[in-house]
N, CA, C and O of each residue as an XYZ file, in Angstrom:
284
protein
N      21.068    -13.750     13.977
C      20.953    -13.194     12.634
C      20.807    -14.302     11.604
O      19.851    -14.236     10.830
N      21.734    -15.399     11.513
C      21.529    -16.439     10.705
C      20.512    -16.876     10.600
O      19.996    -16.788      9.486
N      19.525    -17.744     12.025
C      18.301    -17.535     12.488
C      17.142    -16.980     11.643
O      16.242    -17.729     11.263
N      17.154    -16.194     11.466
C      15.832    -14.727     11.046
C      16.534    -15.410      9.500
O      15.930    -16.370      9.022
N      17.766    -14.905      8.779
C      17.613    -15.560      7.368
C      16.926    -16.875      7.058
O      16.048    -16.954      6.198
N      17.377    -17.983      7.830
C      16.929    -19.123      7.305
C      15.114    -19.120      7.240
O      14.439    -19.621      6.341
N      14.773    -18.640      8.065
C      13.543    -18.465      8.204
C      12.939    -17.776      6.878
O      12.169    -18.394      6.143
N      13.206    -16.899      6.713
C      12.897    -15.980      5.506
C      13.198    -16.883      4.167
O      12.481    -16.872      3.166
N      14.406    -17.678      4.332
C      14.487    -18.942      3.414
C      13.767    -19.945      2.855
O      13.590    -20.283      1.685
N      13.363    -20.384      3.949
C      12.534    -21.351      4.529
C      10.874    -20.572      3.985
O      10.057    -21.491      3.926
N      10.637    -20.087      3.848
C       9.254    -19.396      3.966
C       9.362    -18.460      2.382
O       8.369    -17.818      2.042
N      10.625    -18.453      1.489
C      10.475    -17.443      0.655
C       8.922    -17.577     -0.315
O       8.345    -16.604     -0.801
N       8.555    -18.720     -0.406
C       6.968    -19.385     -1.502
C       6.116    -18.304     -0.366
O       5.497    -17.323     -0.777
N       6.179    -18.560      0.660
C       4.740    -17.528      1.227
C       4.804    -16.546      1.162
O       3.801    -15.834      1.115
N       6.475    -15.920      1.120
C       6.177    -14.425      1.708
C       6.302    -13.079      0.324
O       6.033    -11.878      0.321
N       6.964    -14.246     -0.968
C       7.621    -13.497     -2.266
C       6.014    -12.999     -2.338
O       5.955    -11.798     -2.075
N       4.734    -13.569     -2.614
C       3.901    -13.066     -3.132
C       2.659    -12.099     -2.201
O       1.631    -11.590     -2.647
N       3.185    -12.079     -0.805
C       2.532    -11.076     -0.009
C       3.818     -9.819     -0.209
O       3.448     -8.762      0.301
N       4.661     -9.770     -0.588
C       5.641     -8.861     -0.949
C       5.298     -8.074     -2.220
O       5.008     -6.884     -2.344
N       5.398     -8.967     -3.052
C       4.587     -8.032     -4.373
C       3.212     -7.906     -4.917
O       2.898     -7.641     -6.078
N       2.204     -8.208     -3.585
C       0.703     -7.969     -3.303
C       1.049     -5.928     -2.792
O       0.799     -4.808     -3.236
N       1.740     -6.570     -1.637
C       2.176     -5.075     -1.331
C       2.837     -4.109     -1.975
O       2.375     -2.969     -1.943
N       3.842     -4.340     -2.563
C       4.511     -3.476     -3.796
C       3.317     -2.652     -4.826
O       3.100     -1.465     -5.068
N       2.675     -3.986     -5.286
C       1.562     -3.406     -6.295
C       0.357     -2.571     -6.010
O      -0.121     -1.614     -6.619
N      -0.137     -3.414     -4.526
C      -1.058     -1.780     -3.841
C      -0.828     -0.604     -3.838
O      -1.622      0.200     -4.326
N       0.666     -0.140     -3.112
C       0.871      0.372     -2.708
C       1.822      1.233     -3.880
O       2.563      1.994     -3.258
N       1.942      1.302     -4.711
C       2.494      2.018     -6.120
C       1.439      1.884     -6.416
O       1.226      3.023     -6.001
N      -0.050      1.399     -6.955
C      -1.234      1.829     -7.693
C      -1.956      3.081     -6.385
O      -2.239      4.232     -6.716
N      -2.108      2.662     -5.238
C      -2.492      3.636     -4.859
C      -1.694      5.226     -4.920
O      -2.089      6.311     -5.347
N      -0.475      4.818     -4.322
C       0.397      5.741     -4.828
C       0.360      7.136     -6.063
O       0.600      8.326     -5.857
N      -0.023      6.463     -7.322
C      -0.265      7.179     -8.152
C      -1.886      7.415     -8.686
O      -2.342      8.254     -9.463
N      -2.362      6.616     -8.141
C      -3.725      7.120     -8.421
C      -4.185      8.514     -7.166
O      -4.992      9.421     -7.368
N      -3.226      8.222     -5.696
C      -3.546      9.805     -4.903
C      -2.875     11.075     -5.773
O      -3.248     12.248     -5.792
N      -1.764     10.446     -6.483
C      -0.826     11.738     -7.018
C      -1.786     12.270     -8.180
O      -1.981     13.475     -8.344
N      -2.370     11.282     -8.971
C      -3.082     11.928    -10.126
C      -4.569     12.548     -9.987
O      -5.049     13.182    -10.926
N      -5.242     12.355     -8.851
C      -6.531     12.665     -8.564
C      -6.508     13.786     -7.627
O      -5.963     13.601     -6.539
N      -7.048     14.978     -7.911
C      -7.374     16.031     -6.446
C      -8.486     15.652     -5.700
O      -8.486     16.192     -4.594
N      -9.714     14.701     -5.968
C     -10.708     14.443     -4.829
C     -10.572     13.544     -4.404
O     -10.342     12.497     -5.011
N     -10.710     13.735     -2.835
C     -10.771     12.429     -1.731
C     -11.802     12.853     -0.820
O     -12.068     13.995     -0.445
N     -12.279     11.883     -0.557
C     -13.653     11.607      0.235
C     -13.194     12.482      1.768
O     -13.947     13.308      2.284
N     -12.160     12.201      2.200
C     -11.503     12.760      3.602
C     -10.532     12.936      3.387
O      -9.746     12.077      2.986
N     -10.209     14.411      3.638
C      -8.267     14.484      3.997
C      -8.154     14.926      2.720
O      -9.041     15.093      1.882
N      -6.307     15.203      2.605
C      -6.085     15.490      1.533
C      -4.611     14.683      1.310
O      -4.016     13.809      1.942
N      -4.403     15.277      0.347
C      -3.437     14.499     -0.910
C      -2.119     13.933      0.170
O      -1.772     12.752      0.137
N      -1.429     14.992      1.154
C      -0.589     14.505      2.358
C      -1.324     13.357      3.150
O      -0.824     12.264      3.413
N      -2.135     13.628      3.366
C      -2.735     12.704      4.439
C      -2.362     11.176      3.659
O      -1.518     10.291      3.797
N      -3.451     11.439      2.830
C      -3.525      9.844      2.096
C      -2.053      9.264      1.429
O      -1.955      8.114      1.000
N      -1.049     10.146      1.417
C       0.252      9.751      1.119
C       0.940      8.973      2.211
O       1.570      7.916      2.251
N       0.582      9.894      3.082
C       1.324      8.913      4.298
C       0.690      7.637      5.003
O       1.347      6.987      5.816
N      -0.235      7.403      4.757
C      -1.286      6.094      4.806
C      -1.071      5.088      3.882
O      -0.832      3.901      4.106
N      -1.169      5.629      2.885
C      -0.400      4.862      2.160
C       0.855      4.187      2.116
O       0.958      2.984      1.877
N       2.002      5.107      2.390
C       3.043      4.595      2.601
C       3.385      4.140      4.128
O       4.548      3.780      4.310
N       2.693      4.122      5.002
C       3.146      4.355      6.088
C       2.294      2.982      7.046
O       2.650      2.433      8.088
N       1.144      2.770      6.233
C       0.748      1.888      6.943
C       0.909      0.539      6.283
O       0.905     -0.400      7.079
N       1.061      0.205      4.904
C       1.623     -0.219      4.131
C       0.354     -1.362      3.488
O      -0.430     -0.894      2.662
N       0.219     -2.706      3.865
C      -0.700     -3.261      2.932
C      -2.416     -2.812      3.155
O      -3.317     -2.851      2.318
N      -2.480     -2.317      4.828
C      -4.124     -2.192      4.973
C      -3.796     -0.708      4.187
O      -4.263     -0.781      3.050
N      -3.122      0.657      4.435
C      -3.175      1.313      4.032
C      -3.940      2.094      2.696
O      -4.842      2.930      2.645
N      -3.081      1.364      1.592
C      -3.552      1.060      0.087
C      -5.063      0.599     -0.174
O      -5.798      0.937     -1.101
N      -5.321     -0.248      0.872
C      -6.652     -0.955      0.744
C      -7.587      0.303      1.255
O      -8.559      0.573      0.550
N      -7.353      1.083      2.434
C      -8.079      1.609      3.170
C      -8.699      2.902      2.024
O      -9.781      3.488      1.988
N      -7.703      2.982      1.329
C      -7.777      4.166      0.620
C      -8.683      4.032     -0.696
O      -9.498      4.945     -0.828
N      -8.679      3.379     -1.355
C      -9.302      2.886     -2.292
C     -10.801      2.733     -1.575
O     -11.588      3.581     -1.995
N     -11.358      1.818     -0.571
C     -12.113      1.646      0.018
C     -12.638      2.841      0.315
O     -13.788      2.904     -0.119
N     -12.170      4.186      1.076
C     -12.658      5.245      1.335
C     -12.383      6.583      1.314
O     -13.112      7.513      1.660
N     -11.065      6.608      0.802
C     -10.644      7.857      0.237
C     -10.924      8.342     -1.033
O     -11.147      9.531     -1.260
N     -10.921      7.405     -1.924
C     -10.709      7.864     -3.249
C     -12.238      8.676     -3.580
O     -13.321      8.508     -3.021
N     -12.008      9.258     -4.283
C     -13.218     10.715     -4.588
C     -13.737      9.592     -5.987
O     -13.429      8.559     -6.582
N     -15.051     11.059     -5.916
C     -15.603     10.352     -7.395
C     -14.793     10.705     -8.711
O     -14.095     11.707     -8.554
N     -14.714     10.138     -9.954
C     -13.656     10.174    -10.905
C     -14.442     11.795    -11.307
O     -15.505     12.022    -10.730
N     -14.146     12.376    -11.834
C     -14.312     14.184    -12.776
C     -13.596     13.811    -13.919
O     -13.421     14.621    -14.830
């Protein structure tokens, strides 16, 4: 256990900003599925749990090919 901390210590410069790369995808996608009813595939569940579930490709994936045209 000590182990795995120091590491995470040791490494906090690389990993703080792939942490809130992910935070920020993944809350913009977040609310841009909640505020939009069109998606290219699937619906509003689907892309929720992709989002949250797959976590940094997720967000990306969605934007990339879910998101509908704006109305």
């Amino acid at each position: 256990m000590n182990n795995n901390w120091q590491f995470f210590m040791d490494n906090l410069a690389l990993l703080l900003p792939l942490i809130l790369l992910e935070l920020v995808l993944t809350i913009t996608a977040l609310i841009h599925v909640l505020k939009h009813p069109h998606y290219r595939f699937g619906n509003r569940v689907l892309w929720i749990f992709i989002v949250v579930i797959i976590q940094i490709i997720g967000p990306v994936v969605y934007f990339a090919f879910g998101r509908g045209d704006e109305q």
